[in-house]
N, C-alpha and C positions, 0 to 999 in steps of 0.2 A: 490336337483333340482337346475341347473345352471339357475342364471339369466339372462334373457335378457335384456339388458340394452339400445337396440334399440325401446323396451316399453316405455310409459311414464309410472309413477309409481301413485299411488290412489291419492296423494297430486298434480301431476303436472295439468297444467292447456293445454289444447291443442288447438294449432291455426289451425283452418280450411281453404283450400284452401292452394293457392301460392303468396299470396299477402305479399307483404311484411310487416312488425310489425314495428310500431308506436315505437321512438327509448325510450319512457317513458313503452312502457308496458311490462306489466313482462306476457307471453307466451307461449309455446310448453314447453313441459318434457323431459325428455330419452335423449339419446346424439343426438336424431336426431335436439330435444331443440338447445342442444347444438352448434353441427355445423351450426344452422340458424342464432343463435347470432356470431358466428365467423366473420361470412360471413358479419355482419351487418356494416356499414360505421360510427357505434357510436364507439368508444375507448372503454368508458366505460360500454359498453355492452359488447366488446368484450374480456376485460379484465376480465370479471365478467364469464364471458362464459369459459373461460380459465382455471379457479382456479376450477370450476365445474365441467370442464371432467377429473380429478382424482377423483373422484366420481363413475366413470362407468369401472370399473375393466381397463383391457386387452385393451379391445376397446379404452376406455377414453385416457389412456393410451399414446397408440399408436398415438390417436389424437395430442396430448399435442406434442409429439415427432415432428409428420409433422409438427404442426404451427412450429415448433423450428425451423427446419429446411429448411423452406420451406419459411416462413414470414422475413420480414426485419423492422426494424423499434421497436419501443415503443413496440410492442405485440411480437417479436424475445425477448428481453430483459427481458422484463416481465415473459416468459417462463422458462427463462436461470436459474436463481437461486430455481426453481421451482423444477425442474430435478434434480438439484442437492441433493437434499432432499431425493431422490427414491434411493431403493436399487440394484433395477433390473437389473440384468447384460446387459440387450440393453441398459437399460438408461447409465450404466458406460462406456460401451464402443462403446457409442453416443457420451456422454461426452469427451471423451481421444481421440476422431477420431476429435475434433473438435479444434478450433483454433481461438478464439477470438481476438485476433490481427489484423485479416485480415478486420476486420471492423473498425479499429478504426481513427480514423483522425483529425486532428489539428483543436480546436474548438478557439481558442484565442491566443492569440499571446500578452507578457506583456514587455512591454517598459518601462525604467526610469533608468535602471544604465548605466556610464558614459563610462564603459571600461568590458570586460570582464565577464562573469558570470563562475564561478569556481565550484558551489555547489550549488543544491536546496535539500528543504526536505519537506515532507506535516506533517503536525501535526501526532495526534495520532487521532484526531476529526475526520479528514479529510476537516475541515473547511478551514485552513490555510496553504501558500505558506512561508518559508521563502528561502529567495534566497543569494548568498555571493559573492560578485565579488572582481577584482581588483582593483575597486575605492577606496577600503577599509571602505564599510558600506553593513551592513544586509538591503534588503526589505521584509515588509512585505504584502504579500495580499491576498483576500480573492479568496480559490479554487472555488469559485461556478459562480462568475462573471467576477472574474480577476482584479479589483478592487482595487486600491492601497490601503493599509491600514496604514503603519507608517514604518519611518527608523530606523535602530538602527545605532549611528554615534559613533564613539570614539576609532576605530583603527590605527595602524600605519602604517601598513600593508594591503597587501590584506587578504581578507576572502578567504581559500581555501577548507574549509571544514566546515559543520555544522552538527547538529545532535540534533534534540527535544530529550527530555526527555521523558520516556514511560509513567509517565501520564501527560503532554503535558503543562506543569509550566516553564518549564525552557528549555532553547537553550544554545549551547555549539559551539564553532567557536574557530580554529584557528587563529591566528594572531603574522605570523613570528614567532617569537621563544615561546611564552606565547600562552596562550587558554583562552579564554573570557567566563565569567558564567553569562545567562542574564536571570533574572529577569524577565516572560512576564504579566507578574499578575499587574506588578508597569511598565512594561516597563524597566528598569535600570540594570545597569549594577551593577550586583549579586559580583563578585569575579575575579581576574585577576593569573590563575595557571601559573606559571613560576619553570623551572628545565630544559628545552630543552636547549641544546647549540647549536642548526641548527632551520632552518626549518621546522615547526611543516605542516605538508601534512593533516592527517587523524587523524578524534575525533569519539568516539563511545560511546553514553551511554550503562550501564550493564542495565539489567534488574531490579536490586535491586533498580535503582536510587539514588542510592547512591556514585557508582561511576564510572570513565568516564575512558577510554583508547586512550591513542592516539600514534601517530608513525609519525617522525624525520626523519629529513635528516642526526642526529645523530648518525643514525645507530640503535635507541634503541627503545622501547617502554618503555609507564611509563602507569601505574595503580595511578589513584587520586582517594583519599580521599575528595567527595564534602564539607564535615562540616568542616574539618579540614584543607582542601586547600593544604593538603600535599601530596609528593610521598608514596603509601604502597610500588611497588617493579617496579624496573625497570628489563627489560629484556634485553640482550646486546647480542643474537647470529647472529642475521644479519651482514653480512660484508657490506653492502651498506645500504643507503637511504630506509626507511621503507613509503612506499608511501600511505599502505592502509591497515585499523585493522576494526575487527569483532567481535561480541562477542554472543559466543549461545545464545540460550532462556532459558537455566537454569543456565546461567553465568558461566559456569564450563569450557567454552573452549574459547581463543581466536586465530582468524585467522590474520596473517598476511602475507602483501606483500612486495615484493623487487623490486629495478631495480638499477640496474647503468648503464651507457651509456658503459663506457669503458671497462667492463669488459661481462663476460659471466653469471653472477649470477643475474637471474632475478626466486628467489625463492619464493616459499608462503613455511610457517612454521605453524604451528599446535601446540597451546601453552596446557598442562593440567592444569587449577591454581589448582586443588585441587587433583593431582593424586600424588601419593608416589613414584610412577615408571617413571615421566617424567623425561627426559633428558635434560629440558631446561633452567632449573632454573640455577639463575647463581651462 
């Protein structure tokens, strides 16, 4: 026997009339419960009301989907990772038809470096901003207010590139020809990687945490050893300035890019480190 879910059920409790419900009481059953606390001008009723109509099959549902779609604000968001949990092919291809960008907008705006800003990166936390500019010092601050937090100072160079650590100990920056290993635990500067004879543009931690990829104006990429501070391999098939490096999520692939002004070779290359058939090894 299919239920109806437009019922209250033997536990719900039901409000009589059309008056509206006291935003402390707990009230009406069945989804029609439900849509009254939607409709209510409390958050937390209506939030509570939300997470409730997946409860009521098909109907609940389909409700969940309208607020989504239909609501803006704290109760639109609240929805959003909600649905993503569901299997249901409307819900996926609600999801895919949709486009979260379209709502998003500039909530702060962070001032304090002198010249330039080259590079930011958010933690792995999501707690924290570090930023790299041409002044040649790292800031740091906090994502959730904007909030200056501390500098890192002792470059010679500008900062053109940074990159936290995957579990979120350590920052890794450029600087002109060397790569700076900082320390976030102590604040200090960890280790100073030097091999580059150009331009160091792009730094990438592996996954492993162990070790870091970066890519020159030298034309090369170099693969570092963090404990040891030394090169494992350098790759040298680029003819130009290697501006920009990647590294999968099982560390087995790195991506790199090209440019030179003068010429016609602005390539991205596709490195195997651990294939037996790659072509690139040098």
């Amino acid at each position: 026997m299919t239920e109806n879910f437009e019922r209250p059920r033997e536990s719900d409790a039901i409000l009589g009339g059309q008056n509206t419900a006291p935003a402390s009481a707990v009230v009406l059953g069945g989804l029609e419960g439900v849509k009254r606390r939607l409709a209510s001008p409390d958050i937390e009723q209506q939030l509570t009301a939300l997470k409730e109509a997946f409860n009521y099959g098909e109907a609940g549902l389909d409700l969940a989907l309208q607020v989504w779609q239909e609501e803006l604000g704290q109760l639109k968001w609240a929805a959003y990772p909600l649905l993503c949990q569901r299997e249901e092919p409307k819900v996926k291809q609600a999801l895919q038809d949709y486009i979260p960008y379209n709502f998003f907008q500039c909530i702060r705006t962070l001032e304090g470096h002198r010249d330039w800003v080259a590079s930011v990166a958010i933690s792995p936390d999501g707690q924290t901003i570090a930023s790299g500019s041409y002044d040649k010092i790292i800031k740091l601050w906090y994502l959730s207010t904007g909030h200056f937090q501390r500098t890192l100072k002792g470059h010679s160079n500008s900062v053109r590139s940074i990159c936290y650590s995957p579990d979120g100990l350590a920052l890794v920056n450029s600087d002109g020809e060397n790569i700076h290993v900082w320390n976030l635990q102590t604040k200090q500067l960890q280790t100073i990687l030097k091999g580059h004879s150009k331009f160091v543009h792009s730094v990438c931690y592996n996954p492993d945490n162990l070790t870091i990829v970066s890519g020159s104006s030298d034309n090369s990429i170099k693969v570092w050893n963090l404990q040891t501070a030394e090169v494992i391999r350098t790759f040298k098939k680029h003819s130009n300035a290697v501006y920009s490096v990647c590294i999968s999520p099982d560390g087995k692939t790195i991506v790199s890019g090209s440019k030179d002004n003068t010429s016609n070779d602005k390539t991205i290359k596709v490195w195997g480190l651990r294939s037996q058939n790659s072509p690139n090894l040098p």
